[in-house]
N, C-alpha and C positions, 0 to 999 in steps of 0.2 A: 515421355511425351504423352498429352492426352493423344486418345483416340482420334483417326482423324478425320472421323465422321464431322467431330468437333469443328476442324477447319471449313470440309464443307458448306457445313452451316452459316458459317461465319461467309463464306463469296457470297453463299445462296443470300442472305439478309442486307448483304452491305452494297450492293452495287443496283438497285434497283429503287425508284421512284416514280408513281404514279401519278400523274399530270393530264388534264385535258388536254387532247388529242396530238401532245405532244412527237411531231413527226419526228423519227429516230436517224433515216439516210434521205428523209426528204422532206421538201419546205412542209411545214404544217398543211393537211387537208381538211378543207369543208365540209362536213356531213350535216344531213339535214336536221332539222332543230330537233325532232322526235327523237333520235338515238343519240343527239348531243346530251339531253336533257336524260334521258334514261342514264347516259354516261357518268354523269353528275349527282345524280341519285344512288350510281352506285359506287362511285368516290367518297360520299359520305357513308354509306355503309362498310365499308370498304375500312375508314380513316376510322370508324369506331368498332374494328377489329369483329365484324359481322360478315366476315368470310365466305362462306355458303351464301346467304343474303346475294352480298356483292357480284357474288360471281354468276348470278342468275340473272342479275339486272346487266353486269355485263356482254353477256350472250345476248340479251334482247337488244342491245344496242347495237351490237354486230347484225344482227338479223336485220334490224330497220335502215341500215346502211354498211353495206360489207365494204366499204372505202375506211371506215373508222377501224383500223386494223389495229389500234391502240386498243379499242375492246376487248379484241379477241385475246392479245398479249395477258389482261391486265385480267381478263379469265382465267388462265392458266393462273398468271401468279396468283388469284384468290383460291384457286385449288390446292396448289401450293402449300399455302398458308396455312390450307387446313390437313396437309398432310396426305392428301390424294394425288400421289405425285406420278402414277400412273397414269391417269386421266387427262392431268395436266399436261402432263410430256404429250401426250397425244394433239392436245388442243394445239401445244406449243411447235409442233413437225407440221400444223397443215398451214402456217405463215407462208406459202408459197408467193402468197401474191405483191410479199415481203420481205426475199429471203435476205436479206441485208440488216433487215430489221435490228439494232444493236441489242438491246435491251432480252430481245428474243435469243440473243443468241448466247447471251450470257447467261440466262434462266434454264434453256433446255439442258445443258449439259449435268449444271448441276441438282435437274430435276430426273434426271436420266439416273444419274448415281445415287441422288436418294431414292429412287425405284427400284436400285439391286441391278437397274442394269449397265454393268461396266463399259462392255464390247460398243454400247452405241452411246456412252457419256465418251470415252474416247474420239468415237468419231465425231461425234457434235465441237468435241474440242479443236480437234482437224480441222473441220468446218471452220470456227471462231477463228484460230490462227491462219488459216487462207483469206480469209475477208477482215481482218483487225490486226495484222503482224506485225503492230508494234505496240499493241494493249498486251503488257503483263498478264492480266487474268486468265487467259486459255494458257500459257504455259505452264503457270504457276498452279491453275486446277487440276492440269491433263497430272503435273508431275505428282500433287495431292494424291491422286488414285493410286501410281503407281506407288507412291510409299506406303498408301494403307492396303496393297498386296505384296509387298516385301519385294517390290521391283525396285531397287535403290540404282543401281546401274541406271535404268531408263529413264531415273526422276531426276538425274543429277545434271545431265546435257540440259533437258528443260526446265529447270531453277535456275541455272546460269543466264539460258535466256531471258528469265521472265528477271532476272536480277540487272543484264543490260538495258532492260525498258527503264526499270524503277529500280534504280543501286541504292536507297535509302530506306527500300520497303524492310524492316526487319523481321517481317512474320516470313519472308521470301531466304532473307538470310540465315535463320532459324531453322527453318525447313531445309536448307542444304548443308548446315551443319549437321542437324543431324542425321540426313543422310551420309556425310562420310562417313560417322562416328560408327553406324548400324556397317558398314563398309568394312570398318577396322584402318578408315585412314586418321587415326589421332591427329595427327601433324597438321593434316587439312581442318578439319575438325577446329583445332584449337584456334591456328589463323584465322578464322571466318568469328571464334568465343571473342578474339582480342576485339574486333573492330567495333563486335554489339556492343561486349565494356565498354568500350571507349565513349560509345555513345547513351548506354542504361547501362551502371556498376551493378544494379540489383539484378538484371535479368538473370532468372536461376537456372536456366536452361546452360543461358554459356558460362556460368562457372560451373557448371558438373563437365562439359567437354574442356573446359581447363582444367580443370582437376583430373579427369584422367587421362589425360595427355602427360599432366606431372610425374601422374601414380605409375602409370606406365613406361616413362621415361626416367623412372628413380627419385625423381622430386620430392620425397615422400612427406617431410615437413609446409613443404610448401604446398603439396595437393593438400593436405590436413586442411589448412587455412580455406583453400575456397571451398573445401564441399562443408566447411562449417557456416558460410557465408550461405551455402545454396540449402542447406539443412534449415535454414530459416524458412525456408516456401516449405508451404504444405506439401505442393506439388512434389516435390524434389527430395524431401526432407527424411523419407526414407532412407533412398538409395544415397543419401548422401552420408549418413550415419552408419549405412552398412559398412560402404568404405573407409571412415574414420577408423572402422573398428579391424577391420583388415587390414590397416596401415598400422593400426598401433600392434597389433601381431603380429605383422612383417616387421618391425623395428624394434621388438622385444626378442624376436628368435635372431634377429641380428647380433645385437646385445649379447647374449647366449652363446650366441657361433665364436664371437670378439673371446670372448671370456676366458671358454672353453681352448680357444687358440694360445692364450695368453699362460694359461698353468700345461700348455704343454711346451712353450717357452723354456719356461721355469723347472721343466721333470728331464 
């Protein structure tokens, strides 16, 4: 599995869109035309990836009407963006006067953990799942952390969760496959590989947890087959060759054992 920094990235980018004064747990609010307009100004800087820029014009919109609490959000995520994720997290914890804010609340957590700080992306996640508990995304992030500190136990309650919100998500299914696999439950492991196949034959992840579910359970011919299938991804395409080659040396000393059994048959 990549790194799963990698995953975080992927909530941090996917779930967030910047809209005029788009109200998040309340009807749209009216702010005066000055920090509308500054708003706007930093929406286009913003949409032409001038980050720093954007997020100065944003602040000044918050300052000219602290009701536009869409600025102050859309601050943070320009700091974000540019990797100041300290700062941002800061900007993004004093939405007090918004603590419902969705958007906000899906942004801090994972700007909390690209900060390095885990103890308060956890609790941000806590947060997210007490006011959203039945949004996938705070389970399925909270569980992300603990699988990128080898907490597999703690990540696999909250995968199931975030998998009864959304049972189609497969980056969710993924992720608790291969928490059993890091577990050592193959079995589980492999049931969760059959369903992704059924739905993507190529995804290389679950045929490396079918294949060693096979290897492991004696299937030795038929693991060969999928980690030859999963040896196609770059991703994969090591470990998957490693174990062809472990397979074909378990079934050569087999061979050997067979042999050696057979001329003592015969003596």
């Amino acid at each position: 599995m990549k790194c799963m920094n990698v995953i975080l990235a992927m909530l941090f980018v996917s779930c967030f869109l910047l809209v005029p004064y788009a109200g998040n747990t309340q009807e749209s609010v009216a702010v005066n035309k000055e920090s509308g307009t500054e708003y706007r100004a930093a929406l286009d800087l913003f949409n032409n990836n001038k980050y720093s820029e954007a997020a100065d014009h944003f602040k000044r919109a918050y300052e000219l009407d602290n009701r536009n609490i869409d600025a102050l959000f859309a601050q943070g995520f320009a700091l974000s963006k540019e990797k100041k994720f300290k700062t941002a997290a800061e900007i993004l914890q004093v939405l007090d006067t918004d603590p419902k804010h969705q958007k906000a609340l899906k942004l801090l957590p994972t700007t909390l953990a690209s900060a390095g700080d885990t103890e308060k992306a956890l609790e941000a996640y806590d947060k997210g799942i007490e006011e959203m508990p039945d949004n996938y995304f705070f389970y399925f992030g909270k569980a992300v952390l603990h699988l990128q500190n080898e907490m597999y136990e703690k990540a696999v309650p909250l995968l199931k969760n975030a998998l009864e919100k959304d049972p189609q998500n497969l980056s969710i299914q993924e992720k608790l496959m291969y928490a059993y696999s890091k577990m050592g439950r193959s079995e589980d492991s492999y049931a969760i590989a059959l369903k992704i196949l059924d739905k993507d034959e190529n995804n290389a992840h679950a045929r490396i947890a079918a294949a060693d579910f096979k290897r492991l359970s004696g299937q030795y011919k038929d693991a060969i087959e999928e980690y030859k299938i999963a040896a196609k991804n770059i991703e994969t395409k090591a470990y998957a060759e490693h174990f062809i080659e472990v397979i074909l040396q378990k079934l050569e000393e087999i061979e050997i054992e067979k042999e050696y059994q057979e001329r003592q048959k015969n003596n």
